[in-house]
C-alpha positions as CSV (number, residue, x, y, z in Angstrom):
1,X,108.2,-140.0,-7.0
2,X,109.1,-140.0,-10.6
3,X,110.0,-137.3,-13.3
4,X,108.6,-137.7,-16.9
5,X,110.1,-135.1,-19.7
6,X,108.5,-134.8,-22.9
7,X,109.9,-132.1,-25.8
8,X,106.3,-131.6,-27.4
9,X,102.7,-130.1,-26.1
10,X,100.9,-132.9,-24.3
11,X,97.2,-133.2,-25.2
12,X,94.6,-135.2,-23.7
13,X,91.0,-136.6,-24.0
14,X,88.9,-139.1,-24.9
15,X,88.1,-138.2,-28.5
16,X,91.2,-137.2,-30.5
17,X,89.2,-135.8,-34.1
18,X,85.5,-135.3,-34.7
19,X,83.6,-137.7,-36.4
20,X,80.2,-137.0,-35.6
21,X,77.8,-134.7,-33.4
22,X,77.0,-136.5,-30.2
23,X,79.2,-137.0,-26.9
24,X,81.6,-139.4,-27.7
25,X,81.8,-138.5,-31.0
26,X,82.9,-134.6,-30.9
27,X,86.5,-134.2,-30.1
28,X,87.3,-133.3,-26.8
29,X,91.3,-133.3,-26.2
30,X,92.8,-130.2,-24.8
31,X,96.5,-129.3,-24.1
32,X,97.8,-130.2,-20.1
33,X,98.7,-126.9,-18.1
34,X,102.5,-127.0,-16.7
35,X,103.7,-125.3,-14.0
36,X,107.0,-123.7,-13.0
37,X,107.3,-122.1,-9.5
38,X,110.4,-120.9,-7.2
39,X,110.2,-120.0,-3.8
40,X,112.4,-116.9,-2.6
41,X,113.2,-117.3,1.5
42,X,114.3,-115.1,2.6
43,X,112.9,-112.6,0.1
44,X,114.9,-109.5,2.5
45,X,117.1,-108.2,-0.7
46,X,115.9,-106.2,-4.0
47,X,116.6,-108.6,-7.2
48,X,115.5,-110.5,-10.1
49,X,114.6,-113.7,-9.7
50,X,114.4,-116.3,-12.7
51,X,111.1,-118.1,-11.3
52,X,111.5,-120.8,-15.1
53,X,111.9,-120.6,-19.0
54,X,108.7,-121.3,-21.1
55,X,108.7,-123.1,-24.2
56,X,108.3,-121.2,-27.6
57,X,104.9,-120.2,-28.2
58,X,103.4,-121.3,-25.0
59,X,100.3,-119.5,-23.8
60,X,100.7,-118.2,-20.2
61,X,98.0,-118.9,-18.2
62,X,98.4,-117.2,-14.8
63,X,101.2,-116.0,-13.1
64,X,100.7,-115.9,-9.0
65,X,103.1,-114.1,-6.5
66,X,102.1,-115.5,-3.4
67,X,104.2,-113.7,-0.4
68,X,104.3,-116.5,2.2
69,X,105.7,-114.5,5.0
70,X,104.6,-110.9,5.4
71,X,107.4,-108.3,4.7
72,X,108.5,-106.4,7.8
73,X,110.9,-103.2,7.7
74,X,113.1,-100.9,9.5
75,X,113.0,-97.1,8.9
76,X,111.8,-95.7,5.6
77,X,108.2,-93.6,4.8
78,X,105.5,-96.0,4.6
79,X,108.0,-99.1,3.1
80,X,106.2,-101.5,0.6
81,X,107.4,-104.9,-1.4
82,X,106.7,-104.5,-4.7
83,X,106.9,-107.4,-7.3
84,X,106.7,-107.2,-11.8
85,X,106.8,-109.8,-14.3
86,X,108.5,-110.0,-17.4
87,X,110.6,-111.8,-19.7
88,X,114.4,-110.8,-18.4
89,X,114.4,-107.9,-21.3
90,X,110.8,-106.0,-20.7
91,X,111.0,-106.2,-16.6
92,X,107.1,-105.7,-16.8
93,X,106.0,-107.3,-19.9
94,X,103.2,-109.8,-18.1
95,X,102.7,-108.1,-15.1
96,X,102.8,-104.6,-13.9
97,X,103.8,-103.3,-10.1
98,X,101.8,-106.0,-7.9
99,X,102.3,-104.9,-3.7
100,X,103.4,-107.9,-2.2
101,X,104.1,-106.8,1.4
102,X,101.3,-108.6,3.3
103,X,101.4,-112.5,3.5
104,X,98.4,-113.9,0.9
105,X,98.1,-114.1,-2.3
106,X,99.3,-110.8,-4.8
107,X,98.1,-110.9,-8.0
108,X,95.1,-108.9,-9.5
109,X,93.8,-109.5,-13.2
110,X,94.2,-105.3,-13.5
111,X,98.0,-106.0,-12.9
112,X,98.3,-108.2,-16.3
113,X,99.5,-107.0,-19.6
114,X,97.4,-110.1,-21.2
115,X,97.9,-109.3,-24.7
116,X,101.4,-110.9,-23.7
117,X,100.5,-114.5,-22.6
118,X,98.4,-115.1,-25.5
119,X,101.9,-116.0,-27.5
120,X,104.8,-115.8,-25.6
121,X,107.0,-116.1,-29.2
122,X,109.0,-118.2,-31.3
123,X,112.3,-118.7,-29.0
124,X,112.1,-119.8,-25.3
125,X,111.8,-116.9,-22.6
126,X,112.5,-116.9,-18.9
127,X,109.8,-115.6,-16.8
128,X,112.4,-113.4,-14.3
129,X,110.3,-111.5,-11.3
130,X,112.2,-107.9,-9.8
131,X,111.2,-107.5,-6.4
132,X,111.4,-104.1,-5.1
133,X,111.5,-102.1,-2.3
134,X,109.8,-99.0,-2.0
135,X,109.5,-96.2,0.5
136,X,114.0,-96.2,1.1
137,X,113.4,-98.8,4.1
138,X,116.9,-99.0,5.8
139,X,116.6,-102.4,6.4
140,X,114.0,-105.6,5.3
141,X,113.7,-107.9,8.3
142,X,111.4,-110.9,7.1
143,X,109.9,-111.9,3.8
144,X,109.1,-114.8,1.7
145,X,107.6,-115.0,-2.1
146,X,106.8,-118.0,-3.5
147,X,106.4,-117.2,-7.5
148,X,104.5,-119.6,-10.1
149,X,103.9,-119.2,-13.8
150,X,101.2,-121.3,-15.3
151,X,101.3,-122.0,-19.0
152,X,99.6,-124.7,-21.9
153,X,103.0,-125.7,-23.9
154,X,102.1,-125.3,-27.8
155,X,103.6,-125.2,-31.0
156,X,107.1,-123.0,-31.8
157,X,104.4,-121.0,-33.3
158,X,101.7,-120.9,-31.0
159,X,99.4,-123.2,-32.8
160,X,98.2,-126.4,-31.2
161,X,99.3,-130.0,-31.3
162,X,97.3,-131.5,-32.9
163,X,95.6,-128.5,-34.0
164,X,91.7,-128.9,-33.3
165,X,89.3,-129.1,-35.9
């Protein structure tokens, strides 16, 4: 399988610019979602983990913490996994303190801080996750997190390439 790179938002669509009012005619190009995603196995240590960098003024679209292998402990008071979201300088700027302890998917809309992904800024950011332990387990046996951002690459400035009439 092949790898393409481009250094500029991607759009697609039929109709690149209005020039009338019927299908066909209306423009109908929209920007491609990218994807980074890192998979932490084992997950059994407390850390930040970069999961990507997004481009300057990207739009985050999700971001999913999938735990593919429950969390098991030894010792502690009711132990939990605990995962956040931010940009390696505000450790919860896109998502507050998701449990991640059973195996499924973790993430709940509640959880976002989604006045942050509108615009993530004018300078590249990493998307860095801090797993956590809480509940002073004495030892983490088994776990597994598979971490994905989901973003639409725009302008530096957050507009649009080509910007849409």
């Amino acid at each position: 399988m092949g790898f393409s790179t481009w250094l500029g938002p991607i759009r697609t669509g039929t109709v690149k610019d209005t020039t009338g009012t019927t299908a066909g005619t209306v423009a109908n190009c929209g920007v491609v979602e990218l994807v980074q995603a890192l998979a932490v196995s084992p997950a059994t240590t407390a850390g930040t983990y970069t999961i990507g960098w997004v481009p300057a003024g990207s739009q985050i679209l999700n971001i999913e913490v999938d735990t593919t292998t429950g969390f098991t402990f030894t010792g502690g008071t009711s132990p939990t996994a605990t995962v956040v979201v931010g940009d390696g300088t505000t450790a919860n700027k896109f998502v507050t303190t998701v449990t991640a302890t059973s195996a499924g998917r973790n993430s709940a809309a509640s959880n976002f801080n989604v006045a942050n992904f509108v615009n993530i800024g004018t300078v590249d950011i990493p998307i860095v996750a801090t797993l956590a332990f809480t509940g002073s387990p004495s030892a983490v046996t088994a776990g597994a997190l598979n971490l994905t951002v989901r973003y639409a690459q725009k302008n530096s400035d957050g507009s649009a390439a080509p910007s849409q009439s």
